[in-house]
N, CA, C and O of each residue as an XYZ file, in Angstrom:
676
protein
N      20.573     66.488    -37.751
C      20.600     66.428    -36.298
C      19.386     65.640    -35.813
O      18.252     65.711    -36.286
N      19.767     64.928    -34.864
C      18.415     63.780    -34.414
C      18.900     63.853    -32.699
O      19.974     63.529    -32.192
N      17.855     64.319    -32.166
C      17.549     64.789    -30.749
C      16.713     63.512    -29.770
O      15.752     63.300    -30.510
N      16.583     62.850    -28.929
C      16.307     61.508    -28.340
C      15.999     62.033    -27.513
O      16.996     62.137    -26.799
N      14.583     62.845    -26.724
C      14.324     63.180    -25.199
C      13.618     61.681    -24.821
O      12.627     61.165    -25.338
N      14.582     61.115    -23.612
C      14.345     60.164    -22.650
C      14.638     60.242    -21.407
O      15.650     60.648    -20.836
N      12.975     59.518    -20.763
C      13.056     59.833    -19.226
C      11.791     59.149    -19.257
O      11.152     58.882    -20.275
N      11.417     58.837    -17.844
C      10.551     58.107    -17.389
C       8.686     58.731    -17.567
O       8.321     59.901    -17.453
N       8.015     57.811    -17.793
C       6.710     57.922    -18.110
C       6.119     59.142    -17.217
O       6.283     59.013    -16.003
N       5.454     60.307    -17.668
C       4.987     61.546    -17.074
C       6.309     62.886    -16.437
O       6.300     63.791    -15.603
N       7.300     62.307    -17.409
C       8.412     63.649    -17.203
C       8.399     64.586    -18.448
O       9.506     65.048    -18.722
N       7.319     64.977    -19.298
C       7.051     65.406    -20.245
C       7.832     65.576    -21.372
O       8.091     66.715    -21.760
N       8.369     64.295    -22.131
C       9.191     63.991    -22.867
C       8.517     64.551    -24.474
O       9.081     65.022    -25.462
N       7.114     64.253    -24.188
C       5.925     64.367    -25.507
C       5.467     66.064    -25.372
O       5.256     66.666    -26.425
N       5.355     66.640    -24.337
C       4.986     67.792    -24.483
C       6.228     68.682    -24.845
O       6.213     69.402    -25.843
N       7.492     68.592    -23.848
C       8.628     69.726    -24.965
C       9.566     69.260    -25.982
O      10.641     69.751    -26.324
N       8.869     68.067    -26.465
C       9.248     67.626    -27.813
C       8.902     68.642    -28.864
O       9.524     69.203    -29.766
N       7.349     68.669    -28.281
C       6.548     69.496    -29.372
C       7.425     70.767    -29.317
O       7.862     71.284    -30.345
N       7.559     71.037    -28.625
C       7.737     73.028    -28.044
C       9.351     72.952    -28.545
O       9.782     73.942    -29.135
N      10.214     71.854    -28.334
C      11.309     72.129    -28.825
C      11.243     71.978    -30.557
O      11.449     72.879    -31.369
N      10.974     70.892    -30.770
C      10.325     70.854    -32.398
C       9.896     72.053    -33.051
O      10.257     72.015    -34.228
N       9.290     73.076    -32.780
C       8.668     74.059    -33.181
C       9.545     75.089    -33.216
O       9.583     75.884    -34.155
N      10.277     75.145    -32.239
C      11.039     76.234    -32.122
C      12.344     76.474    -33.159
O      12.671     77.576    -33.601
N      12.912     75.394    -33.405
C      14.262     74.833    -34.153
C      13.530     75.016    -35.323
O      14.107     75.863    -36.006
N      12.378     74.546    -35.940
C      11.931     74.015    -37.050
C      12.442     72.515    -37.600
O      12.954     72.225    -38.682
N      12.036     71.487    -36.194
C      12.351     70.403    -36.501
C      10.743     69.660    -36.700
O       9.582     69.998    -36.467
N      11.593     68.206    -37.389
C      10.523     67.267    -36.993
C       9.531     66.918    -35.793
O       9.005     66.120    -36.570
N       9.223     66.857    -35.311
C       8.540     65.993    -33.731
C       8.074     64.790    -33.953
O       6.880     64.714    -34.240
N       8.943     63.440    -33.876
C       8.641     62.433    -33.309
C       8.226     61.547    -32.289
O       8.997     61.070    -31.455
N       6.855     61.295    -32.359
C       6.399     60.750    -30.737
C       6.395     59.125    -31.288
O       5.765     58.623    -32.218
N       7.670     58.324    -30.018
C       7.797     57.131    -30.876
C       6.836     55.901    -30.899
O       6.790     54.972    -31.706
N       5.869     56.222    -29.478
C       4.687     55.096    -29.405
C       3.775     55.641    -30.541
O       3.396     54.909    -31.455
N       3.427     56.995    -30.446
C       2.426     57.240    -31.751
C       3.114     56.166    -32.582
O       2.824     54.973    -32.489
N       4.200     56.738    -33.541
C       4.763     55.745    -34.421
C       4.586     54.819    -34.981
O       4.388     54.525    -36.160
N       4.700     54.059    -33.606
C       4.225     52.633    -33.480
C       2.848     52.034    -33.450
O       2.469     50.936    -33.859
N       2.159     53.051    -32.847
C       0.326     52.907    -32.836
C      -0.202     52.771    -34.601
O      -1.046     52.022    -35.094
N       0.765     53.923    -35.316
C       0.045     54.341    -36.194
C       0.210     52.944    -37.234
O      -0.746     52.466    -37.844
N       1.618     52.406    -37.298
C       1.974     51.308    -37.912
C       1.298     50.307    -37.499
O       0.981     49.602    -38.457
N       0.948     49.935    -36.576
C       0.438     48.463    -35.788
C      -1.069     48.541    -35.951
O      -1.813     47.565    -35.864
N      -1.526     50.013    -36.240
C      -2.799     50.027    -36.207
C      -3.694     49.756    -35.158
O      -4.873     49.405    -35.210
N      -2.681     50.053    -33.836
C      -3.001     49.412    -32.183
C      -2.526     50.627    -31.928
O      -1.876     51.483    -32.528
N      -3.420     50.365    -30.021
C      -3.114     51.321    -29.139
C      -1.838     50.528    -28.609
O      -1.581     49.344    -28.828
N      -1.062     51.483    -27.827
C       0.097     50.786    -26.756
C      -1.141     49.984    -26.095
O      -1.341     49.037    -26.855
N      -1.868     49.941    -25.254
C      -2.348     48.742    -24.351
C      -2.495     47.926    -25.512
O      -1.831     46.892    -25.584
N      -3.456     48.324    -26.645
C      -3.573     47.144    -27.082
C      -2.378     46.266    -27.479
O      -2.066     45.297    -26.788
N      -1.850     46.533    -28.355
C      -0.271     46.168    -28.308
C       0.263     45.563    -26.853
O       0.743     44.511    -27.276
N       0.411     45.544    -25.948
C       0.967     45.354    -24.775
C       0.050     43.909    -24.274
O       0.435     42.857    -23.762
N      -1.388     44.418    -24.697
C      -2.434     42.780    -24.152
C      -1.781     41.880    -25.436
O      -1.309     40.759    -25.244
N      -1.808     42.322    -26.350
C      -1.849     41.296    -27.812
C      -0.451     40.636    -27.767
O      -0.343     39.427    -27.975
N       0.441     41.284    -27.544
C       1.963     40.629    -27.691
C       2.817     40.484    -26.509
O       3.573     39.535    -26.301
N       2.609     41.646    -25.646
C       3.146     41.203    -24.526
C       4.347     42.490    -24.942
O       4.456     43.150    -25.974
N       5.144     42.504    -23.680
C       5.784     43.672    -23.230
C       7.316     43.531    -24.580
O       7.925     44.354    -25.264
N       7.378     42.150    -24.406
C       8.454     41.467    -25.502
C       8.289     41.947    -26.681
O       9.140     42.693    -27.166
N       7.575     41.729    -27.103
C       6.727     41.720    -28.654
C       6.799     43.644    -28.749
O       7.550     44.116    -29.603
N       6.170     44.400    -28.042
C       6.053     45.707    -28.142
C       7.145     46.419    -28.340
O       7.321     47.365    -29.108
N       8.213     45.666    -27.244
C       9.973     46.174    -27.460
C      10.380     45.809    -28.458
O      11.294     46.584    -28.741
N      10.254     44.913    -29.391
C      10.521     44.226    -30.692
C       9.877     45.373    -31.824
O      10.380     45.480    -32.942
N       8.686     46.225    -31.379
C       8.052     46.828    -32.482
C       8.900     48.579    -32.449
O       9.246     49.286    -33.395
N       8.997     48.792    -31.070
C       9.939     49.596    -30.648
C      11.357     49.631    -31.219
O      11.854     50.735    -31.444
N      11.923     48.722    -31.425
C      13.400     48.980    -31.583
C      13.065     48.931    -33.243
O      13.655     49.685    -34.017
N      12.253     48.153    -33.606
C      11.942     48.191    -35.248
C      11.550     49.946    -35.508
O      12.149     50.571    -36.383
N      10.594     50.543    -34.725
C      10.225     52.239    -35.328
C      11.620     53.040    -35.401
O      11.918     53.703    -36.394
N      12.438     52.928    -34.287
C      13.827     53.299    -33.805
C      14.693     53.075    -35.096
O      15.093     54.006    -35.794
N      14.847     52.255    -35.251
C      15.578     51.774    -36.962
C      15.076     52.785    -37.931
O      15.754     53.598    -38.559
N      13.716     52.603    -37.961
C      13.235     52.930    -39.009
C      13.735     55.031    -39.638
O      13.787     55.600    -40.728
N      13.984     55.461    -38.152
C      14.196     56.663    -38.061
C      15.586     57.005    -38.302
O      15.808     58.213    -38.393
N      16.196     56.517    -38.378
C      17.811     56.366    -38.650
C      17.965     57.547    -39.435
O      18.231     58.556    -38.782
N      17.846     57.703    -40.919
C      17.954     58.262    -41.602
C      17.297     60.159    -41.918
O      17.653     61.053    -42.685
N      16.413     60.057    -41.047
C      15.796     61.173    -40.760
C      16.800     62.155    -40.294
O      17.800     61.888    -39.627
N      16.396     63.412    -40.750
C      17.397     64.457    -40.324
C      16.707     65.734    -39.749
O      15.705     66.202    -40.291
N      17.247     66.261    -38.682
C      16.079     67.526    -38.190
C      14.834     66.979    -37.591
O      13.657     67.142    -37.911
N      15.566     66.073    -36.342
C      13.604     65.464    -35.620
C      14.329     65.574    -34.116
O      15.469     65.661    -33.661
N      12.869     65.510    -33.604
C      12.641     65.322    -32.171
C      12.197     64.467    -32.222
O      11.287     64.186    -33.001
N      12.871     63.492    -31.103
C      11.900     62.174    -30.876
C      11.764     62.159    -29.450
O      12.752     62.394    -28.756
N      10.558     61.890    -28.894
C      10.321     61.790    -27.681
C      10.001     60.025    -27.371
O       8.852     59.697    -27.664
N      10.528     59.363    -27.047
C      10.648     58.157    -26.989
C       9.768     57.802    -25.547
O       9.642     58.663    -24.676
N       9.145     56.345    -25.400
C       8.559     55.743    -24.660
C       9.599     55.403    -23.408
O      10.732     54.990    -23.654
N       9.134     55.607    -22.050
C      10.391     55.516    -21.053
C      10.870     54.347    -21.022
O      11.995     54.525    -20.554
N      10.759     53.366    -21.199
C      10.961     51.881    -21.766
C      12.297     51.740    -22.742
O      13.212     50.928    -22.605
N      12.157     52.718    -23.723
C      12.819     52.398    -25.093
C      14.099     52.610    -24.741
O      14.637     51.725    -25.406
N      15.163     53.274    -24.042
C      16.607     53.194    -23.570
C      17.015     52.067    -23.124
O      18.169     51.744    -23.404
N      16.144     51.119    -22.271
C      16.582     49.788    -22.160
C      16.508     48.464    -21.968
O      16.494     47.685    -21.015
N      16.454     48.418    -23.371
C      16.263     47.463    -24.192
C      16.558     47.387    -25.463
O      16.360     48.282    -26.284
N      17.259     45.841    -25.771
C      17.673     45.974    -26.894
C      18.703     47.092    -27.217
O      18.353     48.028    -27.936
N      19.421     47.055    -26.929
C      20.638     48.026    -26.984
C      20.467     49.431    -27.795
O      21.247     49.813    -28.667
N      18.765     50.459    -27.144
C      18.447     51.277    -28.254
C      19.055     52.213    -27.433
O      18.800     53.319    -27.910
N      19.858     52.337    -26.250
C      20.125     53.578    -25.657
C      22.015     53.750    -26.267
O      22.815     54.662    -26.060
N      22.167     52.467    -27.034
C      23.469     53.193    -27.561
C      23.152     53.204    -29.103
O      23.872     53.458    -30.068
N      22.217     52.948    -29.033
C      22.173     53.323    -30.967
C      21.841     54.839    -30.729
O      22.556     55.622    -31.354
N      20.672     55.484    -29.759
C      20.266     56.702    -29.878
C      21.445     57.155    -30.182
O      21.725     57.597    -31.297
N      22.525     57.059    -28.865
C      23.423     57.858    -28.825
C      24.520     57.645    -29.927
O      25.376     58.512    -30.099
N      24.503     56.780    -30.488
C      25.396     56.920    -31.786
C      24.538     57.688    -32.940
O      25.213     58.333    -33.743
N      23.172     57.691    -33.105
C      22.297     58.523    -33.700
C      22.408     59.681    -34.001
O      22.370     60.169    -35.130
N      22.588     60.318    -32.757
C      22.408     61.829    -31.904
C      22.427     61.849    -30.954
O      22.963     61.035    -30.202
N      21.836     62.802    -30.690
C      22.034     63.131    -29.160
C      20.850     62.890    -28.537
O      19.765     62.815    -29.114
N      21.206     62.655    -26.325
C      20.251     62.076    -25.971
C      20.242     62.921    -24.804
O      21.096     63.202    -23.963
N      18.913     63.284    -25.004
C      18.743     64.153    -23.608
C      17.573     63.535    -22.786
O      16.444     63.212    -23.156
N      18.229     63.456    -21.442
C      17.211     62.587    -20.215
C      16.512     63.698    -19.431
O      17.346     64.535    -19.089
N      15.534     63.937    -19.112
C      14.516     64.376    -18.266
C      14.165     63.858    -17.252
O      13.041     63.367    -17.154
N      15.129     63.847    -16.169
C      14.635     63.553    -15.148
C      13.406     63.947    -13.814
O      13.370     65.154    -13.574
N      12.752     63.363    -13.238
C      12.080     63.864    -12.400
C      11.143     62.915    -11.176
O      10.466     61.907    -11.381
N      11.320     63.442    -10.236
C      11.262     62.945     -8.737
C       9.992     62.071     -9.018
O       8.980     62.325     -9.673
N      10.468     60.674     -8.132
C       9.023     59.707     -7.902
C       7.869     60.386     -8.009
O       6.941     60.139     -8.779
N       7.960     61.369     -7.106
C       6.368     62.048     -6.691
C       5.946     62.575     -7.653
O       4.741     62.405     -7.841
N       6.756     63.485     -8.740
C       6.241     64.257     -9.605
C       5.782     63.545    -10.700
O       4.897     63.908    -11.475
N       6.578     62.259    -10.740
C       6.242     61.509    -11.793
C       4.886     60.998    -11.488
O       3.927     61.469    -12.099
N       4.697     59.914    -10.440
C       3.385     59.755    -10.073
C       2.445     60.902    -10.401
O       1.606     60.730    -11.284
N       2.529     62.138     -9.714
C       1.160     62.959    -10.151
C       0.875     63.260    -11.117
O      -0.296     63.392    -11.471
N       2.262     63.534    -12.104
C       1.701     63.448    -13.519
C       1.159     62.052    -14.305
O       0.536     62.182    -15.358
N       1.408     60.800    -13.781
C       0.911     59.765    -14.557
C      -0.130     59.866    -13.993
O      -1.071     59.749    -14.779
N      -0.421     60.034    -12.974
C      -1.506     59.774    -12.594
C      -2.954     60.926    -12.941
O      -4.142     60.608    -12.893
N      -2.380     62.294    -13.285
C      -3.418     63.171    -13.485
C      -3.276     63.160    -15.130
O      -3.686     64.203    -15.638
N      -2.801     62.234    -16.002
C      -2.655     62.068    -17.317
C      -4.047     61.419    -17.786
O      -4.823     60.689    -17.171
N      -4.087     61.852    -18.871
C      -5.481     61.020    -19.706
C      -4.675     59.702    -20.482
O      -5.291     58.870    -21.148
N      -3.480     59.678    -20.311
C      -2.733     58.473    -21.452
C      -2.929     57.048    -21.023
O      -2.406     56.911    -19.917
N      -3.287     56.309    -21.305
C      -3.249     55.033    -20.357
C      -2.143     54.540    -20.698
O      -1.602     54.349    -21.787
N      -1.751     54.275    -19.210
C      -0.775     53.389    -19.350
C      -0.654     52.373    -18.588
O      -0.602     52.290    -17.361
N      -0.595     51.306    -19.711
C      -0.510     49.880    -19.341
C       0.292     49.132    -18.047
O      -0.050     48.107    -17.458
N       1.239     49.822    -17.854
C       2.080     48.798    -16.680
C       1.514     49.031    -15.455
O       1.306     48.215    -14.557
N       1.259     50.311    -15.487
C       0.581     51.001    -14.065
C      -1.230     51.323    -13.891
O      -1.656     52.048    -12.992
N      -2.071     50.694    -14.841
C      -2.642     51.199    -14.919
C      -4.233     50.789    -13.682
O      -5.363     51.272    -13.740
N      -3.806     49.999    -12.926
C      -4.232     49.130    -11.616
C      -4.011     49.394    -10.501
O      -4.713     49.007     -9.566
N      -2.830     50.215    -10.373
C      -2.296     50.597     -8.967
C      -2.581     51.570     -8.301
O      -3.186     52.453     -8.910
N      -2.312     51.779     -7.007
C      -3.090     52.678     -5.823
C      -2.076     53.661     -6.306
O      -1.169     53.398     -7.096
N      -2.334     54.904     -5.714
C      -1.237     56.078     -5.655
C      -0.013     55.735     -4.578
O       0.875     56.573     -4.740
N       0.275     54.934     -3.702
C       1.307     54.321     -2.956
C       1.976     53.478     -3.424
O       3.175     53.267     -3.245
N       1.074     52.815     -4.203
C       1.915     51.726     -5.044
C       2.346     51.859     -6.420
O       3.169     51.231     -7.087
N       1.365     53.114     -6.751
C       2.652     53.518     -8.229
C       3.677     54.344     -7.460
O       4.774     53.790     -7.399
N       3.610     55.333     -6.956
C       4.658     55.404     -5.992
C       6.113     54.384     -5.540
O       7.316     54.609     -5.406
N       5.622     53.724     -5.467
C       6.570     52.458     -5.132
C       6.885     51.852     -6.178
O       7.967     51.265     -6.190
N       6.222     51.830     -7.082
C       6.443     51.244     -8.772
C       7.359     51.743     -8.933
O       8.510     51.308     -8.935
N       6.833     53.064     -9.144
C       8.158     54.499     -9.984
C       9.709     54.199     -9.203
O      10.725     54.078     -9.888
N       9.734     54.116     -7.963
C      11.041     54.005     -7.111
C      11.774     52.609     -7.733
O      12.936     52.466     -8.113
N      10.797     51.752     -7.699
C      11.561     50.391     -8.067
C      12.081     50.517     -9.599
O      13.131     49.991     -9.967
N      11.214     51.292    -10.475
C      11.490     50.971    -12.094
C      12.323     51.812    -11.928
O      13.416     51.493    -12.396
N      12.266     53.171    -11.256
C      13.097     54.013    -11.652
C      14.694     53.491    -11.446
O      15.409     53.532    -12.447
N      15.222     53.047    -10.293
C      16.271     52.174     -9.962
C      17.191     51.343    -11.429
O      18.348     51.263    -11.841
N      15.872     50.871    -11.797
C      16.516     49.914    -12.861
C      16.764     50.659    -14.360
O      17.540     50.278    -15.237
N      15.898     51.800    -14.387
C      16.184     52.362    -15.520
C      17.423     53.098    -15.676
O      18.160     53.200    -16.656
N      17.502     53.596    -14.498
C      18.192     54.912    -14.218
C      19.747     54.277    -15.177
O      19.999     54.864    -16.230
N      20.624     53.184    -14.764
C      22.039     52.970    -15.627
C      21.855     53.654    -17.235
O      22.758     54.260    -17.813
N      20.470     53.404    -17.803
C      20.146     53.224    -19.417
C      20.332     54.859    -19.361
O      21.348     55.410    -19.783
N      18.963     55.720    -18.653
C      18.987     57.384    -18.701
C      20.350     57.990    -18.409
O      20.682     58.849    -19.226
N      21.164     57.755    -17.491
C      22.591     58.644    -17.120
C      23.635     58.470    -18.269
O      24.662     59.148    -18.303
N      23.260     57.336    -19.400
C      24.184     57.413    -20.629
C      23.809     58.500    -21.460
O      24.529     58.832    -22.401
N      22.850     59.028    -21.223
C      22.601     60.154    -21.949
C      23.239     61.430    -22.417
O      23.255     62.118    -21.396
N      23.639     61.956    -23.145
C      24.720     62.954    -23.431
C      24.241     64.289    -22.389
O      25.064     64.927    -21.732
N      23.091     64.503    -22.385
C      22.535     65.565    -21.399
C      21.736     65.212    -20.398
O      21.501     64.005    -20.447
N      21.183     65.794    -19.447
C      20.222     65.585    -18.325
C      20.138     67.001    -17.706
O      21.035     67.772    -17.364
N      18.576     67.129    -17.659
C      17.817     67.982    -17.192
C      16.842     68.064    -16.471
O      15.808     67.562    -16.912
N      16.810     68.614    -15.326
C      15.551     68.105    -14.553
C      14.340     68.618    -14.733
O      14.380     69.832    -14.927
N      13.254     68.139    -14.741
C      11.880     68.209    -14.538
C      11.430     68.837    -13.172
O      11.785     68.568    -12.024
N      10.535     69.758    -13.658
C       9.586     70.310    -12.365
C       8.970     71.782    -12.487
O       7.773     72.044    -12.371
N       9.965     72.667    -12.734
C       9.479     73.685    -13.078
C      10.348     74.521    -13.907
O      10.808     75.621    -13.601
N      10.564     73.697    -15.280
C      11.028     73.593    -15.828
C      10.646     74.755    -17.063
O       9.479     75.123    -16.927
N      11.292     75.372    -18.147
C      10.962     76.572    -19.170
C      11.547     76.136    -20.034
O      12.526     75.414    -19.848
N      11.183     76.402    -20.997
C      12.012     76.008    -22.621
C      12.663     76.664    -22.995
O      12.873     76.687    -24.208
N      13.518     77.811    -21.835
C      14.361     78.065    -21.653
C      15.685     77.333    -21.717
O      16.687     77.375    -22.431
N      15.131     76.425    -20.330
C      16.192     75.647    -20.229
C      16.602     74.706    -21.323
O      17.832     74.729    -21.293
N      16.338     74.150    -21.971
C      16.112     73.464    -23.019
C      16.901     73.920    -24.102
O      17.656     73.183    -24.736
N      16.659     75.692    -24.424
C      17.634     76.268    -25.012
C      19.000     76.401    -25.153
O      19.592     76.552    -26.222
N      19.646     76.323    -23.693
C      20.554     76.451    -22.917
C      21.362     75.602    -23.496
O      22.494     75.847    -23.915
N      20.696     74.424    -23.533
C      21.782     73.424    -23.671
C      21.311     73.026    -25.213
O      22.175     72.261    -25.641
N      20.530     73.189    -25.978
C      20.486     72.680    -27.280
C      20.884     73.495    -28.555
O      21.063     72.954    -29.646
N      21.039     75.190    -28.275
C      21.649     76.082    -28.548
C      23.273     75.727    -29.243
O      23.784     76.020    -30.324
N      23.749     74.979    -28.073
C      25.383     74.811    -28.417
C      25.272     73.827    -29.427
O      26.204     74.003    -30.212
N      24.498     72.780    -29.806
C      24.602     71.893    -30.463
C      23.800     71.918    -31.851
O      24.024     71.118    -32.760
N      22.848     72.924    -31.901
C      22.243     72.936    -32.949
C      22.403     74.403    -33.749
O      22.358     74.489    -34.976
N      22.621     75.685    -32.732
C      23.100     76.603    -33.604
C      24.587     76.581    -34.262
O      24.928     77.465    -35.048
């Protein structure tokens, strides 16, 4: 079983990866780590050195690489659904569960995050604000292919249960 939590940057895709990972007795895959650890780069660095192109190229390469793995969580980079056609490999993979969650919430969590992140990492709180609305727009076709969706906010790993229960017990 191979589990795909995707959703946009600060909908805590990396934190109930872990918590779902643990619980199942799965793997936990965090897919930029992944990629950091292989490249021997941070995501910014990666992102100054090659460019957004080049990073999605290293991305869909870690994505491959996981194919074969059995019993993981992967918490994927909000990026990685679309592009390069990785939001129908997930889902021919396994299963893909989206985490959704409101502009605002997203902003305060990127923004009260220690992670840097590169695309946003210049902007006022109005204008990531306005970022999030615009990216979110464009992402959103890639996230709703997702076999599940769950919202973000005040959220329990409860919920999480609910729906991963049917598929993994």
């Amino acid at each position: 079983m191979r589990i795909f939590l995707i959703g946009y940057m600060g909908c805590g895709k990396s934190r109930w990866g872990r918590l779902i990972a643990d619980h199942y007795g799965f793997r936990f895959i965090d897919l930029d780590s992944l990629i950091e650890e292989r490249e021997k780069a941070s995501i910014p660095e990666l992102f100054e050195n090659i460019g957004e192109s080049g990073f999605r190229e290293k991305e869909q390469a870690a994505l491959h690489s996981i194919a074969d793995y059995q019993n993981i969580i992967v918490a994927t980079g909000g990026g990685a659904p679309c592009f390069n056609n990785n939001m129908e490999e997930m889902n021919g993979m396994g299963l893909t569960l989206y985490i959704e969650g409101s502009p605002e919430l997203l902003r305060d969590r990127v923004t009260s995050s220690k992670t840097e992140r590169p695309l946003v990492k210049n902007l006022s709180q109005e204008e990531l604000l306005q970022y999030i609305q615009r990216h979110l727009m464009i992402r959103l076709p890639f996230y709703e292919q997702a076999n599940y969706k769950i919202v973000s906010g005040n959220l329990e790993l409860q919920d999480f249960f609910k729906i991963l229960d049917k598929v993994i017990l």
